[in-house]
N, C-alpha and C positions, 0 to 999 in steps of 0.2 A: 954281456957284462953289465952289471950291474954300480951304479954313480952310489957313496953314499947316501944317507941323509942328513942334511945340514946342521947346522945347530940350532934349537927352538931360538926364537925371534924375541927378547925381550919387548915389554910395550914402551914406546915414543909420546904416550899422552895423544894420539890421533883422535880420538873421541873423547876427548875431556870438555868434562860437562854436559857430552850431550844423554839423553834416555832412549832406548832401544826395548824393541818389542822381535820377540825370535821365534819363528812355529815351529814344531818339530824339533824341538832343544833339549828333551831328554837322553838318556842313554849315550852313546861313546861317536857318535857319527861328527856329520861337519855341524850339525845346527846347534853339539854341546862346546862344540872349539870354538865356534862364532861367539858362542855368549862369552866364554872363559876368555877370550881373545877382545871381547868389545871391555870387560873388568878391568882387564890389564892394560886396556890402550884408557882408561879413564873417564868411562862411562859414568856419569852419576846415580843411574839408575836403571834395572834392567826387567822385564817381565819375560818370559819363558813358555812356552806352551806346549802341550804333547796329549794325546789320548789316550794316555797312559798315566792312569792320578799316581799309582805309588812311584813310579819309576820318576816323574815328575816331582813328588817331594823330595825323593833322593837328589835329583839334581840340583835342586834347588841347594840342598843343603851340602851337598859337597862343592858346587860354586861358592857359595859363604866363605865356607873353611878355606878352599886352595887361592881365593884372590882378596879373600880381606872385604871384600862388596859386601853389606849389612843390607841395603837395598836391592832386593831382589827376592822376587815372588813371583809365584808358578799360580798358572790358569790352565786349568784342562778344556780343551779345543779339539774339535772334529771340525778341520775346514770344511769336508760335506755339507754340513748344515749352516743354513745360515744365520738361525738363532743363533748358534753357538760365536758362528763368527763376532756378529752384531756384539754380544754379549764382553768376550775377551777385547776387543778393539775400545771399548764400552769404560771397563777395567783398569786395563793398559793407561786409558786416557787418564783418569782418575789418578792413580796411582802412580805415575812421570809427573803427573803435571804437565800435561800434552807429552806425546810421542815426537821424537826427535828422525826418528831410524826406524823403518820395519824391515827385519830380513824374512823373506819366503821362502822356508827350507822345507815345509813341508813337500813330498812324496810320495811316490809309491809305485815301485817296478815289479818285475819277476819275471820267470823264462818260458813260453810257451809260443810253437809253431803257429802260423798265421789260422791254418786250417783245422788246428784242432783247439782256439779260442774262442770262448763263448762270449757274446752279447754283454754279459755281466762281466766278465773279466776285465774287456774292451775298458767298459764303462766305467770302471770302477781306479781301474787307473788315469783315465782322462779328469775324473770326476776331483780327482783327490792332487792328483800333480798339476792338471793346468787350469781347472774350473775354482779349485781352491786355492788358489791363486789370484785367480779372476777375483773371486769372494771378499779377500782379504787386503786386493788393492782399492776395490772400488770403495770398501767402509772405511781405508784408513786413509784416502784422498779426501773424501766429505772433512774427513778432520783437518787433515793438514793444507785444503785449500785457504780456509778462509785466514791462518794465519802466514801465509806468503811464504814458506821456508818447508824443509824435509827432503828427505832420502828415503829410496827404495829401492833393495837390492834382490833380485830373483836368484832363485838357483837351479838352473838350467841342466843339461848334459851337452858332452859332443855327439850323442847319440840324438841330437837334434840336424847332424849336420851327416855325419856317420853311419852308415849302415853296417847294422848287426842281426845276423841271424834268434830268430827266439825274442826279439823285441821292441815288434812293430808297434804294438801300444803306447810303449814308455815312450817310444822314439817321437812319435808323433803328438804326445803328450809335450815331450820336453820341445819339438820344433814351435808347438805353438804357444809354451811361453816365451820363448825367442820374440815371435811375433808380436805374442800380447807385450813385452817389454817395450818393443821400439814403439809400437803406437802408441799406447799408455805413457809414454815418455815425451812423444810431442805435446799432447794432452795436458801435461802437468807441468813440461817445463814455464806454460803463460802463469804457472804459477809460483815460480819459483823452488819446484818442486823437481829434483833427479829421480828418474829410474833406469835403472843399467842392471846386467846379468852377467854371473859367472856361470861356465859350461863347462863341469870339472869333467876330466877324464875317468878315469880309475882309484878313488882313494879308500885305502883300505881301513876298514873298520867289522866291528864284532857283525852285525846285521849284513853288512853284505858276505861275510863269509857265510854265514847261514842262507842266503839267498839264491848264492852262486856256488857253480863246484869248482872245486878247489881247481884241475885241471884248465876249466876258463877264465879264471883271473888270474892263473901263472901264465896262460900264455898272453892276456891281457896286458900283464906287466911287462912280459920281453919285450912287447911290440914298442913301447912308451920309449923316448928317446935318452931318458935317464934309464931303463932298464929295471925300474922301477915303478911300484904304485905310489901316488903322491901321498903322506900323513893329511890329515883329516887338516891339521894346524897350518900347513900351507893352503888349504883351502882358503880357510879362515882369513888367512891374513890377506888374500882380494877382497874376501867379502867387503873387511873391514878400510880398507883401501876404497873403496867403491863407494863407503861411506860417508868417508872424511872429506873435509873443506880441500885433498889434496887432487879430488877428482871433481874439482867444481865445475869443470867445462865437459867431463863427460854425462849425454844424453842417449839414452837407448843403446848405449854400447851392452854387447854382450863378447866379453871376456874367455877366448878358449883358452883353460887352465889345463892344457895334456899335454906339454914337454910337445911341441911340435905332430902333434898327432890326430888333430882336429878331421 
């Protein structure tokens, strides 16, 4: 049996005033809810990124329209690289007026048995889910150390904690941003600096249905204790929890968001 779904969460002003930088915030998933979600809670200003230039202008400019936000602009970003990194963080800075908020949504899973996964597959998800991660905490700490203040929110799985067949890469990908949160979290907090993680379950959007067959994310959903996949917008709205001055004494916390299912 299946719980409904709630009602969308108007914003409360939780980030009001502050400026936010979001990887992976093109297209329909959790890192275009976070930005839509950080507008509505009262951001001042917002930068976006994705490897994807047009699908990135689109967001851009459909965030405009649905939240009223005039500030906000799109950087095309390949956390792979670290020019690129270097570059957007670079950007972001410029254009905030310092960085307030980084969310790390950047990703990247798929389905493939242990023994028929090549080298590059391996690599390519660790590279892009927990090294580009690695990437984008270490240039936007250089910033946010020297002025005493920030947040850093990862985007984890419970597939960090969870085992699932077909996904030893991700899984291990996402346990060790688990990891990297909590040390990177002692690290930052001498400087007044949080970083904490959410570890969504199942949330359904356009990309993971092209990802996954339909048959493993219906039974995915049964398993969930709402009987359900969570909206992308309840994700969102830990991210942005995780952000705000209301989680000031959370450090290295990583948040399992799967209805009791961790």
């Amino acid at each position: 049996m299946s719980v409904a779904v709630p009602d969308y969460v108007p914003g409360h002003g939780l980030l009001k005033g502050k400026s936010v930088l979001i990887t992976a915030a093109a297209g329909g998933g959790i890192g275009y809810s976070a930005a839509q979600r950080c507008a509505e809670e009262g951001c001042r200003a917002l930068v976006i990124s994705d490897v994807h230039p047009r699908r990135l202008d689109e967001a851009v400019e459909r965030l405009r329209g649905d939240t009223g936000l005039a500030d906000i602009h799109g950087v095309v970003c390949d956390v792979t690289q670290e020019e690129q990194v270097q570059a957007l963080v670079a950007e972001a800075e410029q254009r905030l007026g310092g960085t307030d908020i980084l969310f790390n949504n950047a990703g990247l899973g798929g389905q493939k048995r242990l023994t028929e996964m090549t080298d590059a597959e391996w690599l390519k998800v660790l590279d892009v889910s927990l090294t580009g991660t690695f990437r984008m905490t270490r240039a936007m700490l250089k910033a946010m150390q020297p002025r005493g203040r920030g947040a850093i929110v990862n985007n984890a799985s419970v597939l960090g904690w969870r085992a699932q067949k077909e996904q030893a890469h991700y899984a291990a990908a996402k346990a060790g941003v688990m990891a990297l949160t909590r040390c990177s979290a002692v690290e930052a907090a001498e400087y007044g600096i949080r970083i904490n993680a959410i570890a969504p379950s199942i949330a359904m959007h356009a990309y993971l249905k092209k990802t996954a067959s339909e048959d493993l994310l219906a039974r995915l959903a049964k398993q969930e204790a709402f009987g359900r996949p969570a909206e992308v917008w309840e994700m969102a709205n830990i991210m942005v929890f995780l952000a705000s001055d209301y989680a000031s004494y959370m450090v290295g916390e990583v948040i399992s968001a799967s209805s009791q299912r961790a």
